[in-house]
C-alpha positions as CSV (number, residue, x, y, z in Angstrom):
1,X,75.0,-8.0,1.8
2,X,77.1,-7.6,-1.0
3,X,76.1,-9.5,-4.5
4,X,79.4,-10.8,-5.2
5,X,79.5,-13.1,-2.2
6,X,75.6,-13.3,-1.2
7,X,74.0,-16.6,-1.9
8,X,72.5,-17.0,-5.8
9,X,69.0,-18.7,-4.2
10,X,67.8,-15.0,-2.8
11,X,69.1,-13.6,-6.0
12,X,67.4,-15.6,-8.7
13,X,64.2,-15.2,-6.8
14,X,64.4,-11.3,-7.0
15,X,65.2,-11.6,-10.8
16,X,62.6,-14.1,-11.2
17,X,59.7,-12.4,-9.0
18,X,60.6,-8.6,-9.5
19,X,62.8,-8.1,-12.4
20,X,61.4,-10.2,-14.7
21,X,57.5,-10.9,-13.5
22,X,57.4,-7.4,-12.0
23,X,59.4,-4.8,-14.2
24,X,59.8,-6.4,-17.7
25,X,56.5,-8.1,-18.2
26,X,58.1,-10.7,-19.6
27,X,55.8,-13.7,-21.2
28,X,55.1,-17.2,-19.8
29,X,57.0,-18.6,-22.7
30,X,60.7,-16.2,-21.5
31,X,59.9,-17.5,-17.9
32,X,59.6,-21.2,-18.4
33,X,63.0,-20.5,-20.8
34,X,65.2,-18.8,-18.0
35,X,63.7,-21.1,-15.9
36,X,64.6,-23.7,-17.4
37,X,68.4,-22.2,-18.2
38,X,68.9,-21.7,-14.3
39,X,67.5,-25.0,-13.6
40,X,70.1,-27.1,-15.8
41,X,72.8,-24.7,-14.5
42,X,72.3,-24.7,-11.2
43,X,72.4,-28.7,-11.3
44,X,75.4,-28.8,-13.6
45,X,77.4,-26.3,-10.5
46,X,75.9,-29.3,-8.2
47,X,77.7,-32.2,-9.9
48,X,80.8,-30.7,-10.7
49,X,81.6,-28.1,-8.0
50,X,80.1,-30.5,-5.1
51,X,77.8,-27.7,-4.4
52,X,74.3,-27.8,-2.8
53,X,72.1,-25.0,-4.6
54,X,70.8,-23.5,-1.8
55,X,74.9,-22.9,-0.8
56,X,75.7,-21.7,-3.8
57,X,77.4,-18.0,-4.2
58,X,77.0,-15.9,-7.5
59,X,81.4,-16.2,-7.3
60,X,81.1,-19.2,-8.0
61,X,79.2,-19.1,-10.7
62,X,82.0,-16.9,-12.7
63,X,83.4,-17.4,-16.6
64,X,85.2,-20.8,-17.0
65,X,82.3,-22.4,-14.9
66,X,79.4,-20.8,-17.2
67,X,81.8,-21.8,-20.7
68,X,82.4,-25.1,-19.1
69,X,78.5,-25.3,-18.7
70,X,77.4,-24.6,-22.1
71,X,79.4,-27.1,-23.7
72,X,78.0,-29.6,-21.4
73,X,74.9,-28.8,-22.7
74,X,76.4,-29.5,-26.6
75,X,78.6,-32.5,-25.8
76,X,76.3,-34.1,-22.6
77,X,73.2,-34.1,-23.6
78,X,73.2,-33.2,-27.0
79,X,71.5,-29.4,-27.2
80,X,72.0,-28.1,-30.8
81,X,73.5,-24.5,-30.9
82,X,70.5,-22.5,-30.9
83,X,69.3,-23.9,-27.5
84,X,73.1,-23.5,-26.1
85,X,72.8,-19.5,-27.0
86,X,69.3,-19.3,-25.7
87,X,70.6,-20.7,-22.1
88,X,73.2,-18.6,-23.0
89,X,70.8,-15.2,-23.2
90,X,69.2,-16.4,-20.1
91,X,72.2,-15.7,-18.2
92,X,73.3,-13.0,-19.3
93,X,70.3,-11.6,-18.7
94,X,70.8,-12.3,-15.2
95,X,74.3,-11.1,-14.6
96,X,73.3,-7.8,-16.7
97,X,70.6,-7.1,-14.0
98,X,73.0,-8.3,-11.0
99,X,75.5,-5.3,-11.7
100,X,72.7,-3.1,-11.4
101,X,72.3,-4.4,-7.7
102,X,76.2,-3.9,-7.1
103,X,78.7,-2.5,-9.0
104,X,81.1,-4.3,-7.2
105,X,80.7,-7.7,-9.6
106,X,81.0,-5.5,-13.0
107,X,84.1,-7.3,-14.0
108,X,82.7,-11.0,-13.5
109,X,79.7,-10.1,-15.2
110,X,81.5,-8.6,-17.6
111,X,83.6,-11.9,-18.4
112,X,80.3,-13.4,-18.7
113,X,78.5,-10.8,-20.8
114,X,81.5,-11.1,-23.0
115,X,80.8,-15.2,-23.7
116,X,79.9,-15.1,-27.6
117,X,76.9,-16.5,-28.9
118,X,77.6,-19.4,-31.4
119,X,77.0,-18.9,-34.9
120,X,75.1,-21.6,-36.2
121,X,73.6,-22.6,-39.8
122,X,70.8,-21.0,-41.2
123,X,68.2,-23.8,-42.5
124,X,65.6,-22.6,-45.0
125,X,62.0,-23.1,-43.4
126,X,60.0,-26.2,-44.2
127,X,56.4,-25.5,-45.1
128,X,54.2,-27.9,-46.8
129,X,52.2,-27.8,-50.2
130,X,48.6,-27.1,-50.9
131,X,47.8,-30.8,-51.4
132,X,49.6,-31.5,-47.9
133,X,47.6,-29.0,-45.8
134,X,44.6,-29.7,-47.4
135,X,45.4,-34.0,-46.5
136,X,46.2,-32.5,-43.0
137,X,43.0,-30.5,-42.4
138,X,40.8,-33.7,-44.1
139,X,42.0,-35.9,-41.7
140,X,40.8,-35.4,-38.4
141,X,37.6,-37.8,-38.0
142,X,34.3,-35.0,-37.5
143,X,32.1,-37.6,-36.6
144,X,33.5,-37.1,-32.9
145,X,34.0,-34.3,-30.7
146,X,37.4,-34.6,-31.0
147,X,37.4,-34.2,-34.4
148,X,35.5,-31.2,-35.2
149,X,37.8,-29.3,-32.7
150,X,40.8,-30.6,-34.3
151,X,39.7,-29.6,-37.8
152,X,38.4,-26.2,-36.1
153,X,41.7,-25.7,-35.0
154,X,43.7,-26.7,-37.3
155,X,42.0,-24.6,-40.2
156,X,42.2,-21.8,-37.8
157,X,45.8,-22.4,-37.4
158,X,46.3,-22.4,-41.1
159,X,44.4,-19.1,-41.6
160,X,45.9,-17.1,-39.2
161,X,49.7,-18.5,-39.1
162,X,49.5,-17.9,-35.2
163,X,51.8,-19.5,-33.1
164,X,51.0,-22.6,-31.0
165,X,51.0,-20.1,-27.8
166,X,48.5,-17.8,-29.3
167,X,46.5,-20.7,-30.6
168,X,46.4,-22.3,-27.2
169,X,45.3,-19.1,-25.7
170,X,42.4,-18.1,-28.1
171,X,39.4,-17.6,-26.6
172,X,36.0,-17.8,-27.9
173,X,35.4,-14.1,-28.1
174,X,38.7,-13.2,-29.6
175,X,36.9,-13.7,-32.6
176,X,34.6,-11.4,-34.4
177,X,31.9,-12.0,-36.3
178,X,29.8,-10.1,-39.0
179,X,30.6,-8.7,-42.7
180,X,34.0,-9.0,-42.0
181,X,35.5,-12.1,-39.7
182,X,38.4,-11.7,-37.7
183,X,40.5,-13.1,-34.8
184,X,42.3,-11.3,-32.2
185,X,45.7,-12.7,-31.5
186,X,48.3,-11.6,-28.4
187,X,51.8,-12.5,-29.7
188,X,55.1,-12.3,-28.9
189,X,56.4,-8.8,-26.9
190,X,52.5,-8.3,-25.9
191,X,51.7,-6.9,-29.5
192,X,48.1,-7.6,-30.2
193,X,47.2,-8.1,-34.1
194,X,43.7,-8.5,-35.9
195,X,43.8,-11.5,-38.8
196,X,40.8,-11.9,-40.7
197,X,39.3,-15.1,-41.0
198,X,37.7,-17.0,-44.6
199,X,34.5,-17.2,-45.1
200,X,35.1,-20.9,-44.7
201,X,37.1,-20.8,-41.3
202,X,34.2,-18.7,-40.2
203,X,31.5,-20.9,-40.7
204,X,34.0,-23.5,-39.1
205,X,34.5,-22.0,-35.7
206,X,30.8,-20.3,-35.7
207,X,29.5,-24.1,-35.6
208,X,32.2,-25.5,-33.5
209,X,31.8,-22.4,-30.5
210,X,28.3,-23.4,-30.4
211,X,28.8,-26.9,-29.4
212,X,30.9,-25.4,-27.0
213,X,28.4,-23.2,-25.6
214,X,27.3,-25.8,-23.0
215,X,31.1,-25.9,-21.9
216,X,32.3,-23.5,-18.8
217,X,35.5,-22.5,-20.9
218,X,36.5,-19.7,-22.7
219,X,38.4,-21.3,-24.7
220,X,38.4,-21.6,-28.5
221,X,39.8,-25.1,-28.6
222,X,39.9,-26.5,-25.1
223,X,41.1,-30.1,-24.1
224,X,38.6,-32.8,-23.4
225,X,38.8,-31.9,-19.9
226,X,38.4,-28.2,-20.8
227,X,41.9,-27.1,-19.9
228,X,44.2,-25.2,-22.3
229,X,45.8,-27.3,-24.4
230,X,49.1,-27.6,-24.4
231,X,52.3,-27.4,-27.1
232,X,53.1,-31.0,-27.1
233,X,49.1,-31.1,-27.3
234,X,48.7,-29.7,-31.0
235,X,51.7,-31.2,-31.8
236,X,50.1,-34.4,-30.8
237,X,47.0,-33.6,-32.9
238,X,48.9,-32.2,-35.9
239,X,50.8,-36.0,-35.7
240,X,47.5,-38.1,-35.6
241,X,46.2,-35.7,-38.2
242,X,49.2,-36.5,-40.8
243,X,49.1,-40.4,-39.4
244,X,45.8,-40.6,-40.9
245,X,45.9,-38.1,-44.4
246,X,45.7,-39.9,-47.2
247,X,49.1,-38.0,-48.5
248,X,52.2,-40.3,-48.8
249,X,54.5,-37.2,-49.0
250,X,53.6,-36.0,-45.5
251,X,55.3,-39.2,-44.5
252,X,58.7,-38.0,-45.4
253,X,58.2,-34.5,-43.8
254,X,58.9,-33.5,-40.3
255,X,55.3,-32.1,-39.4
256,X,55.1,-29.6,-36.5
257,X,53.0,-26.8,-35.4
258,X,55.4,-23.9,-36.9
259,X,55.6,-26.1,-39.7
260,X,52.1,-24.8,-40.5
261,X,53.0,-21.2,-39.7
262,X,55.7,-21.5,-42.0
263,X,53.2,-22.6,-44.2
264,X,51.0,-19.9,-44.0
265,X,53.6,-17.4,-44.9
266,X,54.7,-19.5,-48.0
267,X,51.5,-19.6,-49.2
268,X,50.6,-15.9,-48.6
269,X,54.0,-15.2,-50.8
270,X,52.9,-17.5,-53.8
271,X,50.0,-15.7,-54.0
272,X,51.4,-12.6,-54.3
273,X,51.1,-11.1,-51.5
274,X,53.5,-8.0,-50.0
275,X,56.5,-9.1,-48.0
276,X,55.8,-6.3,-45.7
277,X,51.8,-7.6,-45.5
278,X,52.8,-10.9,-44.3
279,X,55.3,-9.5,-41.8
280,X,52.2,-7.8,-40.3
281,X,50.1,-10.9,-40.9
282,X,52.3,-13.1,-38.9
283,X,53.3,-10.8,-36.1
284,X,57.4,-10.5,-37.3
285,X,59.0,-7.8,-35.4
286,X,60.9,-6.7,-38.6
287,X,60.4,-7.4,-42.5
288,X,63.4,-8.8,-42.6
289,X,62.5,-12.6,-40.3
290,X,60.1,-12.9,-43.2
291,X,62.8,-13.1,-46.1
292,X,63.1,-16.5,-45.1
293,X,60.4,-17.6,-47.0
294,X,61.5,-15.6,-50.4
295,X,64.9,-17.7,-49.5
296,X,63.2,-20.6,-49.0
297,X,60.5,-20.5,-51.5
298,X,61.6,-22.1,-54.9
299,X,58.8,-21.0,-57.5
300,X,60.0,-17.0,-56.7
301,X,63.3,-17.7,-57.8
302,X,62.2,-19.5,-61.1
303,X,60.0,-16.6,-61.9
304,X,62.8,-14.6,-61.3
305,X,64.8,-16.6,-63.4
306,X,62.2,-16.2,-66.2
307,X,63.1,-12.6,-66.3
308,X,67.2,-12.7,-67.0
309,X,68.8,-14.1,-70.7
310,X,70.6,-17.4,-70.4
311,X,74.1,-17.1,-70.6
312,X,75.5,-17.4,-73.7
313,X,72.2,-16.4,-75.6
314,X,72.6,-14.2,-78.5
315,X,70.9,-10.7,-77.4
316,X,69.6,-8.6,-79.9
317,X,70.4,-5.5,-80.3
318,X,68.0,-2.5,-80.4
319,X,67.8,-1.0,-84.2
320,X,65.9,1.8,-84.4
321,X,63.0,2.2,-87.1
322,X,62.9,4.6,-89.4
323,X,60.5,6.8,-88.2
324,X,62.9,7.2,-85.0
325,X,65.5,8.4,-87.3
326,X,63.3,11.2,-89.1
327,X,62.1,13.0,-85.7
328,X,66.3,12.5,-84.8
329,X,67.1,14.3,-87.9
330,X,64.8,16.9,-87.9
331,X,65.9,18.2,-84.1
């Protein structure tokens, strides 16, 4: 059967199951997103084209329906426009692998593959200051067991600038002990990068992994049931943990997990560190996602500023001694 009028059910499937699980290797994280595209789509074809799923053909699904979709997801319920493109990606994705199943649907999908992204603006990254993350990492109560892993992870997070996935997924022996401390982290694209740990966050996590010794988990920083924690999970903690700093300015401050990475690579850039060593440090595919934080960080531009004359300043002029002017003359 043909692509163009075969139903879209058997089709996502194969995407799903052999395209994406099977041939690309994609991550957890790029599932749940197309899952989560097709899911919304697929229910916004039900309401308005009177359309069961499971009856639905990939023709129906053509250009003015996807366009008509998308800014549903802006007007109805409210998406902003970097979750409109990545829906956006999620199908195209789709429709570029259906033409290699049949050449026949080329021209839809190419309708659809033609669908611009959105520009959108670009904000400068928040990050917090020294006094803030050090409120944040005070806070969590060590008295309990709760406690000790949420200041374990949270220092850890700070350290390392990983990602709430890779945070989630540390296990214990991701890290390495000895002369030289440092954690194993699996990122984005499957790259694999070594971070080394303070002195500090390794006496932290040595004491914290063996109070979990008695505990069946491999996990660095498992729930209280000793399941991986999940995003909503550290955001959770990072909340309480700000809810109880003693730091009035956190109040004012959206405080998230990537907050803290963001964090991390300010920091790293105030103390002087190389653009293209904090690239590596925080697992950016190119240099050029970590100019955000020279755009975004304030006290590099003043030093900057430091450097160039005020306008309007008198300049003076170079006059050369007289010593110049005897080895000019006797050339």
């Amino acid at each position: 059967m043909k692509s163009s009028s075969a139903l879209i059910g058997p089709l996502l499937q194969k995407f799903f199951l052999e395209h994406l699980l099977q041939h690309k290797q994609v991550s957890p994280q790029t599932m749940s997103s197309y899952r989560d595209a097709f899911r919304l789509l697929l229910q916004y074809a039900h309401q308005h084209l009177k359309t069961e799923p499971a009856r639905l053909t990939v023709t129906a699904l053509d250009a003015p329906v996807i366009l008509s979709f998308l800014e549903s997801l802006e007007k109805d319920r409210h998406n902003c426009v970097r979750s409109r493109n990545i829906r956006l990606a999620a199908i195209r994705s789709f429709f570029r692998w259906l033409t290699l199943c049949d050449p026949e649907i080329v021209g839809m999908a190419t309708r659809i593959l033609a669908i611009p992204v959105k520009r959108t603006d670009r904000r400068l990254v928040p990050s917090l200051t020294r006094e803030e993350i050090d409120a944040l990492l005070a806070a969590p109560d060590q008295a309990h067991w709760q406690g000790r892993r949420d200041h374990a992870l949270l220092l850890t997070l700070y350290n390392t600038g990983a990602r709430v996935s890779e945070i989630t997924a540390l296990h214990r022996d991701h890290v390495q002990f000895g002369s030289s401390t440092f954690v194993h982290l699996f990122g984005k694209g499957r790259k694999r990068r070594d971070v080394p740990l303070w002195p500090k966050t390794a006496h932290v996590l040595k004491l914290w992994f063996r109070e979990l010794e008695s505990n069946s988990t491999p996990l660095a920083f498992p729930s209280a049931r000793g399941q991986r924690l999940s995003r909503n999970g550290v955001d959770y903690i990072l909340k309480q943990a700000a809810a109880h700093a003693n730091c009035p300015s956190l109040n004012r401050k959206r405080i998230h997990p990537h907050a803290v990475r963001h964090t991390t690579g300010a920091h790293l850039l105030q103390s002087g560190v190389d653009i293209s060593v904090i690239a590596l440090w925080l697992g950016h595919e190119s240099v050029e996602t970590t100019h955000v934080y020279i755009e975004a960080d304030m006290a590099t531009k003043e030093q900057a500023l430091q450097k160039l004359a005020p306008a309007g300043a008198n300049v003076r002029r170079f006059i050369p001694s007289d010593r110049v002017l005897a080895f000019l003359a006797m050339l």
